[in-house]
Structures are given as structure tokens and as C-alpha cells.
MARDOKOL-650493 format. One line per 5 residues: number of its first residue (from 0); for each residue x, z, y of N, C-alpha, C. Coordinates in steps of 0.02 Angstrom, whole numbers, plus 50000, padded with zeros to 5 digits. Layout:
% MARDOKOL-650493
NUM	X,Z,Y,X,Z,Y,X,Z,Y ~ ... .
% end
This chain:
% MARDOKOL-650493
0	53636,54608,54979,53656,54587,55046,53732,54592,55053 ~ 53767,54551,55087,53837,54522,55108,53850,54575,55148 ~ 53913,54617,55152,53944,54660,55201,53955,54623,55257 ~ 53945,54628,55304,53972,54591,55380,54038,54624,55385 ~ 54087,54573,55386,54158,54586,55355,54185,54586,55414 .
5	54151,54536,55473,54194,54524,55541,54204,54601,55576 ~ 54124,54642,55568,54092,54698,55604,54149,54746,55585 ~ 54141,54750,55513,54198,54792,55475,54266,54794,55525 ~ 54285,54729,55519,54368,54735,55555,54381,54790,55620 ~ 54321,54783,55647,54320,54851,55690,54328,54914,55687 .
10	54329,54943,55614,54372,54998,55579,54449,54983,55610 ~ 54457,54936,55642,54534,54958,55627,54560,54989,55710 ~ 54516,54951,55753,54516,55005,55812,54487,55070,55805 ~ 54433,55107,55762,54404,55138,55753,54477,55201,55729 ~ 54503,55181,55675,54556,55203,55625,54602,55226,55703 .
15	54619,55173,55752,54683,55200,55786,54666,55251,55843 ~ 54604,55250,55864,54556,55312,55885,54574,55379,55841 ~ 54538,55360,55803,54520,55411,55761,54594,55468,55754 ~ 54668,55423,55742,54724,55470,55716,54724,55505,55762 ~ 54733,55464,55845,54774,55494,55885,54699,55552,55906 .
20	54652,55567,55920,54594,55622,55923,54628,55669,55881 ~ 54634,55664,55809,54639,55717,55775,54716,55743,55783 ~ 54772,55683,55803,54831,55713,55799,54837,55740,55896 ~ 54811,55743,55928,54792,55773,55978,54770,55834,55987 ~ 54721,55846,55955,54697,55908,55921,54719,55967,55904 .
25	54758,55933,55849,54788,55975,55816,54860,56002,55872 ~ 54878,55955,55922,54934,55987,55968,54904,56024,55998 ~ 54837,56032,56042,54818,56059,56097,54802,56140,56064 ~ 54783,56133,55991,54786,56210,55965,54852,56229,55928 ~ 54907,56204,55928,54944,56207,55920,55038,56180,55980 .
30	55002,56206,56024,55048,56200,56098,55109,56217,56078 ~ 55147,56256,56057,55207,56262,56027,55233,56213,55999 ~ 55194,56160,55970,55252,56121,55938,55269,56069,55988 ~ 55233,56062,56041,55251,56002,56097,55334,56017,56086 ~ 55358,56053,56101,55452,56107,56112,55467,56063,56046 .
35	55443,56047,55989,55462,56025,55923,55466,55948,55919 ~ 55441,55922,55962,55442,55835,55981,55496,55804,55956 ~ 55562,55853,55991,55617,55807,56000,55653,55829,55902 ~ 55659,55886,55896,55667,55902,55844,55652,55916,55758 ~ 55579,55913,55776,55536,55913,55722,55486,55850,55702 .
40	55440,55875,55655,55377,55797,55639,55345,55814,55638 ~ 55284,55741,55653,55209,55756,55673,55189,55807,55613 ~ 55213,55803,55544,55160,55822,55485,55175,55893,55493 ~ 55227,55920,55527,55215,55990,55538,55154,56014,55546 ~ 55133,55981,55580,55043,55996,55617,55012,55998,55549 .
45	55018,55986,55498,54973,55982,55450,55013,56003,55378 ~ 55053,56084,55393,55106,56109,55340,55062,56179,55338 ~ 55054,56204,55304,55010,56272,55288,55084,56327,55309 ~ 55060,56367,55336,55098,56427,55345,55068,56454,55400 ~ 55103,56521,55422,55067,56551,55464,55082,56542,55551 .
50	55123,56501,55545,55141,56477,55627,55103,56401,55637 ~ 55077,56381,55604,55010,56345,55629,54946,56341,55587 ~ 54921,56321,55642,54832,56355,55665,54798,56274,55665 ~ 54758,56287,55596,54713,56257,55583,54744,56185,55554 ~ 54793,56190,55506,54822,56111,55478,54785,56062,55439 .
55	54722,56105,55433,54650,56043,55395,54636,55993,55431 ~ 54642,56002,55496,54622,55956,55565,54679,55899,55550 ~ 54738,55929,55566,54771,55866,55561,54777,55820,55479 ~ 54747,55856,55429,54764,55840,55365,54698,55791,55369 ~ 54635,55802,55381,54570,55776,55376,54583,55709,55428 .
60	54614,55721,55483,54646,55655,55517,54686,55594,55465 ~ 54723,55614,55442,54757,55578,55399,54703,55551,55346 ~ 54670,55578,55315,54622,55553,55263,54552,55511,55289 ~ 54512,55527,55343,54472,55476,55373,54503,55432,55399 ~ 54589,55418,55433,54613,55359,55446,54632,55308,55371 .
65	54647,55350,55349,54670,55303,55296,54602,55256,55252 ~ 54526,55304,55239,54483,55264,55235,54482,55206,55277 ~ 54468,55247,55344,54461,55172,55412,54508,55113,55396 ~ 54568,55141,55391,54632,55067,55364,54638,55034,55314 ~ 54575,55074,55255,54576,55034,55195,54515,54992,55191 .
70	54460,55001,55219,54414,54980,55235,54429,54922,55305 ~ 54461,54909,55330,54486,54869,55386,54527,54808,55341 ~ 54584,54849,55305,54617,54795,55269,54566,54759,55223 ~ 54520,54770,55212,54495,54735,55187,54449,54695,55188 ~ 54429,54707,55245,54389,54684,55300,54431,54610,55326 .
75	54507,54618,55312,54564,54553,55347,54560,54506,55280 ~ 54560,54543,55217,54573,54506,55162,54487,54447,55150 ~ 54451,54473,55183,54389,54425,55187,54399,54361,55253 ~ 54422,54369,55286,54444,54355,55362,54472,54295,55345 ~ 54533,54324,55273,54599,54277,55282,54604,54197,55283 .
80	54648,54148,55314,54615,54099,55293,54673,54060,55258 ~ 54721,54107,55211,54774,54087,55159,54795,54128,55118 ~ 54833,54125,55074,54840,54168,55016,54895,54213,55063 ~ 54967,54179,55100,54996,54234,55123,54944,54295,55174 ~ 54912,54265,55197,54864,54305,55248,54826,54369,55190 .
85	54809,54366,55134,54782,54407,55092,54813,54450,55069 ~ 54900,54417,55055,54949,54457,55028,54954,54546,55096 ~ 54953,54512,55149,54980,54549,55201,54925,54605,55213 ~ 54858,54585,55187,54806,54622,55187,54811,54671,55126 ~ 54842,54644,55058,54850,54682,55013,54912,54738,55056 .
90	54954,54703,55078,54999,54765,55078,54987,54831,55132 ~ 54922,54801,55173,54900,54851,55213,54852,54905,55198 ~ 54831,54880,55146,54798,54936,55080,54814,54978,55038 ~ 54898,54956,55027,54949,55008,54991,54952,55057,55038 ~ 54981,55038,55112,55007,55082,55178,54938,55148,55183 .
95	54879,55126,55176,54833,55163,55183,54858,55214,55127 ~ 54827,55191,55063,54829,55252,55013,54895,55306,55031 ~ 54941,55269,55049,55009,55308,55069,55001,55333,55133 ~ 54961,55312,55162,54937,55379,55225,54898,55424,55192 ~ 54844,55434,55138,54817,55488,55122,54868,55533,55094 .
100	54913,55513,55044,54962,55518,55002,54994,55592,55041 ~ 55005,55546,55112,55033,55599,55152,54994,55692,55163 ~ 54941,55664,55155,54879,55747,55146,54923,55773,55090 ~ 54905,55733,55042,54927,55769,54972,54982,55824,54972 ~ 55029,55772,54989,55088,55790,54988,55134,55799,55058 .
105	55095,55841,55067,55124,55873,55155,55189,55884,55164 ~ 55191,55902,55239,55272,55937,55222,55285,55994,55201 ~ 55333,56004,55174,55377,56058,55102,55363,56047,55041 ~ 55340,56009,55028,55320,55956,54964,55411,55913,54954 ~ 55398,55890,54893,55460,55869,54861,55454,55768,54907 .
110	55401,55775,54874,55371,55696,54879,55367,55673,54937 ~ 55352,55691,55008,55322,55697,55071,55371,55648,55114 ~ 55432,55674,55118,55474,55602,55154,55472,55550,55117 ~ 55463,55539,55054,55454,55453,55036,55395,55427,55060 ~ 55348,55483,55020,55262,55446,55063,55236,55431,55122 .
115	55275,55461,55171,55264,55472,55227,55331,55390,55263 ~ 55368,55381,55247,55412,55330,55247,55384,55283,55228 ~ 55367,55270,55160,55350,55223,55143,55278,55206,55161 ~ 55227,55251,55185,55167,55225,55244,55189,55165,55295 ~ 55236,55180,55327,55273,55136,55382,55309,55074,55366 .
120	55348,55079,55302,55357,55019,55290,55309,54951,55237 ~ 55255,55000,55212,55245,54954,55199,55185,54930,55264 ~ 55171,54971,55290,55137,54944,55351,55161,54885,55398 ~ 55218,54898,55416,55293,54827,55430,55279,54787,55401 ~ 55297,54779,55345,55271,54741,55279,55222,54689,55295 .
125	55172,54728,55301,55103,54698,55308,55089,54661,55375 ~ 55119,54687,55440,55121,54656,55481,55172,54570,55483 ~ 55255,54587,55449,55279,54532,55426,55233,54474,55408 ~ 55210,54493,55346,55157,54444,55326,55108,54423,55355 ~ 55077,54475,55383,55020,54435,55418,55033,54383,55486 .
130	55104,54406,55507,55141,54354,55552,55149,54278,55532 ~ 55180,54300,55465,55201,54223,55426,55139,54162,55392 ~ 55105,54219,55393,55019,54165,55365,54982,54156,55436 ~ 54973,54188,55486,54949,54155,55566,54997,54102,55563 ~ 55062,54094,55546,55100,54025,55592,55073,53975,55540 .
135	55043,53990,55461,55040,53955,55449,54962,53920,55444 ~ 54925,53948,55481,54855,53921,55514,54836,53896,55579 ~ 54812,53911,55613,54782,53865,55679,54822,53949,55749 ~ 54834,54004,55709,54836,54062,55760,54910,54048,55746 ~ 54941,54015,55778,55011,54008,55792,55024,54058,55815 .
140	55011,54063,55879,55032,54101,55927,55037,54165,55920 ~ 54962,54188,55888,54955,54280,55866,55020,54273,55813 ~ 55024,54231,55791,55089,54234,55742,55133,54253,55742 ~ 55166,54215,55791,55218,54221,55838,55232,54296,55851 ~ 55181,54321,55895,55185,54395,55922,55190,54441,55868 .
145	55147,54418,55814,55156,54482,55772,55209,54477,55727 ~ 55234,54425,55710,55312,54422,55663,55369,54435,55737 ~ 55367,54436,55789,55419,54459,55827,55398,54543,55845 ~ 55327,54565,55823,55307,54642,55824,55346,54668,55779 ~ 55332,54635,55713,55363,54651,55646,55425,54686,55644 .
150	55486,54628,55665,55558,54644,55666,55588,54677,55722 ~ 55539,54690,55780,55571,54708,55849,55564,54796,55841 ~ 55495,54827,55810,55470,54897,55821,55541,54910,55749 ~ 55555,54901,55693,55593,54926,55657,55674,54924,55686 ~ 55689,54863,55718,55761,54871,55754,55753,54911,55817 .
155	55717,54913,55862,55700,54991,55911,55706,55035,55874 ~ 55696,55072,55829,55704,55137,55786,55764,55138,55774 ~ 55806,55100,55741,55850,55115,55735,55920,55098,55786 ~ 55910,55072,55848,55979,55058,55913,55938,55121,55972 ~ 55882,55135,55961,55870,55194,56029,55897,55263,55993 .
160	55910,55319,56052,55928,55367,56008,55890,55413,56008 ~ 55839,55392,55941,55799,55452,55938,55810,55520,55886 ~ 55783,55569,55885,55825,55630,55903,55781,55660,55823 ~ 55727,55628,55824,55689,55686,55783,55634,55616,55758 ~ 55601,55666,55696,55559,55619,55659,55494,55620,55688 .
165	55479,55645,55725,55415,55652,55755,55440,55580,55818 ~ 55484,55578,55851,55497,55524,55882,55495,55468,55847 ~ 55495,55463,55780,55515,55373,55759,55447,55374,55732 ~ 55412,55433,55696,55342,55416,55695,55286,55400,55718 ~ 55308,55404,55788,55262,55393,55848,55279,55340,55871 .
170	55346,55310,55871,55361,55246,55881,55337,55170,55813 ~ 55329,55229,55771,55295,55175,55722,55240,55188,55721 ~ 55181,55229,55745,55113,55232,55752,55097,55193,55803 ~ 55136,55180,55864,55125,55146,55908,55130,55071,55915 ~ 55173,55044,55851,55182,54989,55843,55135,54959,55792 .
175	55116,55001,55750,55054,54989,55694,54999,54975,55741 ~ 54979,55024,55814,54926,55029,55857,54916,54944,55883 ~ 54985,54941,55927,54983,54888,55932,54950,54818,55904 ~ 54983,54820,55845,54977,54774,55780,54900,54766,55775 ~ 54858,54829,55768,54775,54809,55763,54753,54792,55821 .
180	54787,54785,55867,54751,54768,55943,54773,54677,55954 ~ 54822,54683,55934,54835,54572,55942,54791,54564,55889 ~ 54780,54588,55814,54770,54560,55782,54689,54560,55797 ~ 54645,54605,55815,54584,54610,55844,54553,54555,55901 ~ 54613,54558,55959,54608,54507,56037,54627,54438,55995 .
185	54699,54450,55956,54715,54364,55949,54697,54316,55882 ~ 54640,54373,55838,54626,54329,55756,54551,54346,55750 ~ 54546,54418,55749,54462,54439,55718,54434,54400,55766 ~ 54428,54411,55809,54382,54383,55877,54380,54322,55889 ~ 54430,54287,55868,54414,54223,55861,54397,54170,55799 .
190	54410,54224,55748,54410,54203,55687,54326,54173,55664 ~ 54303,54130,55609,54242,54114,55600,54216,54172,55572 ~ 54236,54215,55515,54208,54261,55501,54187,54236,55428 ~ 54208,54180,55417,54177,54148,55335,54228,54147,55297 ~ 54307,54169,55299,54334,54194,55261,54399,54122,55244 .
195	54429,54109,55189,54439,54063,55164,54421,54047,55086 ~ 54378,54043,55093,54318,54015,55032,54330,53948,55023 ~ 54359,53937,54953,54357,53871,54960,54270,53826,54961 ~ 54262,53773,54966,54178,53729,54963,54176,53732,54885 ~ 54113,53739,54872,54106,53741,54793,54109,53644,54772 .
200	54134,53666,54725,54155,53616,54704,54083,53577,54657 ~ 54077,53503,54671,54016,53492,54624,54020,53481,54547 ~ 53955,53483,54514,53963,53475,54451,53996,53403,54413 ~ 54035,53414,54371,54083,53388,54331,54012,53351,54290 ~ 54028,53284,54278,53993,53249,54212,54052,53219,54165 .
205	54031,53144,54133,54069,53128,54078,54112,53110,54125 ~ 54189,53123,54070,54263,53101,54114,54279,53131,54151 ~ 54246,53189,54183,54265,53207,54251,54221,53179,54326 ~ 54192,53136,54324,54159,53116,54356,54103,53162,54387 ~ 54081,53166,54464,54035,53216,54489,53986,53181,54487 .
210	53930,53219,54431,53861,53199,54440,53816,53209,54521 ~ 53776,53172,54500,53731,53137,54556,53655,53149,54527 ~ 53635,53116,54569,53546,53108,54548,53551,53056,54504 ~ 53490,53068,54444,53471,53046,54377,53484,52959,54397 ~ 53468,52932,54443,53496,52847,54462,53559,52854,54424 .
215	53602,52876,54470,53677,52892,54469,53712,52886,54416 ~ 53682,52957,54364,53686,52964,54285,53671,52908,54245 ~ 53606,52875,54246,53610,52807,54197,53647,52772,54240 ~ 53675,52744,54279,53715,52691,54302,53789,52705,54269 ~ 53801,52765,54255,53867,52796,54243,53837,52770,54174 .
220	53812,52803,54140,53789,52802,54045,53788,52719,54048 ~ 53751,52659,54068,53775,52609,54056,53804,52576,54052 ~ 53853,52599,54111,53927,52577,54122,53977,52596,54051 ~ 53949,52656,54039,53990,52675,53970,53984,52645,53896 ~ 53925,52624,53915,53891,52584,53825,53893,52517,53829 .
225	53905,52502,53899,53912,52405,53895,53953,52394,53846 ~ 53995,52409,53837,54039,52377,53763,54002,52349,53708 ~ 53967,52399,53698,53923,52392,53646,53864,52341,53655 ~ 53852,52337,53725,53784,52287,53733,53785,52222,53690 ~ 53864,52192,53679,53862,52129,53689,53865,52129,53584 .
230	53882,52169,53571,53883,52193,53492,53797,52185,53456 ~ 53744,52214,53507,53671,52231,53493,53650,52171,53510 ~ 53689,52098,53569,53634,52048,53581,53654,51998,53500 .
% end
């Protein structure tokens, strides 16, 4: 049996639920770091030491979202109805693994600001593209919005003055949030749900020619041996 791929895409509201619960969570038992907003980052919430309480919560957040977003992206890559549209789905499947990435490699880890960086951009990324393959199908419009989502949430980050990394991360969680909500109201939902499959193509006979019913075939085969007819009378 066929996965219902449309149903699937609903992981991806599911996924933007899901972070902000657990990264909620993890603030309300951890009230002290609200004071850390302006100065500190979300992944604090999820750094082992003894000034916070319970960083599995926020770590286990990060790893069921990133299923939900890999399972969603792929859920778009069935959806798509062009190769750029697939690309943009591929690159929203990298962004995932690089949200788990982020568990791995928490903060005070060597690795942790690239992975955690590069979650976001290639998430951008992926939104870019999936902007540029809507203009180039019938969803103009979602197009439109999401290639001006694309370039607008990365130039906000950098002309506002934000103070701390927990601010630009939240400004890029919110713009990713965004991103699954047009793309949900202005593509899944309207989308057929049959993908871009090309029509199977029919069977090839002699020359290239698409066979037919057995009529068809000898009309073709005589057409091919008349040469010869006039050799045999």
C-alpha cells in the first residue's frame, strides 16, 4: 500500500507544534534563562551542567522535530510538481538531519555553532527554492510570498539590532514557522496530491513506433515487407 503523501505533509504543522511545546517546556522549568533571551541561546536549554534542569526535554524536542521535518520534506518531494520543487525538498532534508545534528552536538561542543547555523541556512535554502519552482508552476503567487519570505527573514537578522543568539534563532524559527504555514494554506491544500509523475509512456515496437492492438501490428509488419511483395508476385 501507497503512503498518503498529501496526509503526511501535515507533519510539518505537526513538527512546528511540536518544537515550540518542548522549547516551552524546557523554559517554564527552567525560568532563569527567560533573563538569558537577550544575551544567550535557545540550545542552552539543552547544555548538560548543573544550572539547568532537565536538558533531555529540550534535546528530545530537537530530535522528534527533526523526524517530523524529514518526514514532511518528503512528504513535498512527492507533492512536487518540478525538479526545482524536489531540489528545495531535498534541501529541507539536509536542514532536518542538521536539526538533530544539533542534539548531538550541543552547546560546548566544538561543532555546535556550524550545525546549529547551518540548520537555518540551509532551511532558507530550501525555502528559496521552493519559491523559485511555485513561480515556475500554476502557484505563482505562493511563490511569490515564499521567495520574498526567503530573502526578507535573512536581511531582518541582519539590519535589526539583535543582541543575542537566542534572538536571531527565534527569528529564524519563526520564519521557517511561517514558511510551513503558506506552504500548507497556499500549495499542500491545494495541491492534487499525485505528485509529478510523469504518464507512463507506451510500449515501443519496430522503429520506435507505439504498439497497438494485434490489427495495428500487422498493418505496421505489412507496411514493412511491401517491398518485398512485388519481388514474390
Amino acid at each position: 500500500m501507497n503512503p498518503d503523501f498529501k496526509s503526511m505533509s501535515y507533519l510539518g504543522l505537526a513538527a512546528v507544534f511540536t518544537a515550540w511545546a518542548f522549547i516551552l517546556a524546557s523554559i517554564a522549568l527552567n525560568p532563569w534563562w527567560v533573563g538569558h533571551f537577550t544575551t544567550g541561546a535557545l540550545s542552552e536549554l539543552g547544555t548538560p551542567g548543573d544550572h539547568v534542569k532537565y536538558p533531555w526535554i529540550y534535546n528530545s524536542g530537537l530530535v522528534i522535530t527533526s523526524i517530523l521535518a524529514f518526514l514532511y520534506s518528503v512528504s513535498l518531494a512527492y507533492l512536487s510538481l518540478n525538479r526545482v520543487q524536489v531540489v528545495g525538498s531535498a534541501f529541507f532534508m539536509i536542514a532536518s538531519v542538521f536539526l538533530a545534528m544539533i542534539e548531538i552536538f550541543h552547546g560546548g561542543t566544538y561543532p555546535h555553532d556550524f550545525v546549529s547555523s547551518y540548520f537555518f541556512v540551509q532551511a532558507d535554502l530550501s525555502a528559496f527554492t521552493w519559491g523559485i519552482g511555485l513561480l515556475l508552476s500554476r502557484f505563482r503567487g505562493t511563490g511569490i510570498t515564499v521567495l520574498a519570505l526567503s530573502v526578507v527573514a535573512p536581511v531582518l537578522a541582519s539590519l535589526l539590532p539583535l543582541t543575542s543568539a537566542a534572538e536571531d534563532e527565534t527569528l529564524g524559527i519563526l520564519a521557517i514557522d511561517l514558511w510551513v504555514f503558506i506552504m500548507h494554506f497556499g500549495f499542500v491544500r491545494k495541491s492534487s496530491g499525485l505528485g509529478a509523475k510523469p504518464a507512463p509512456s507506451p510500449a515501443r515496437g519496430t522503429f520506435g513506433k507505439p504498439t497497438g492492438s494485434r490489427c495495428s501490428n500487422s498493418k505496421s509488419n505489412s507496411h514493412l515487407v511491401s517491398p518485398y511483395n512485388s519481388l514474390i508476385r
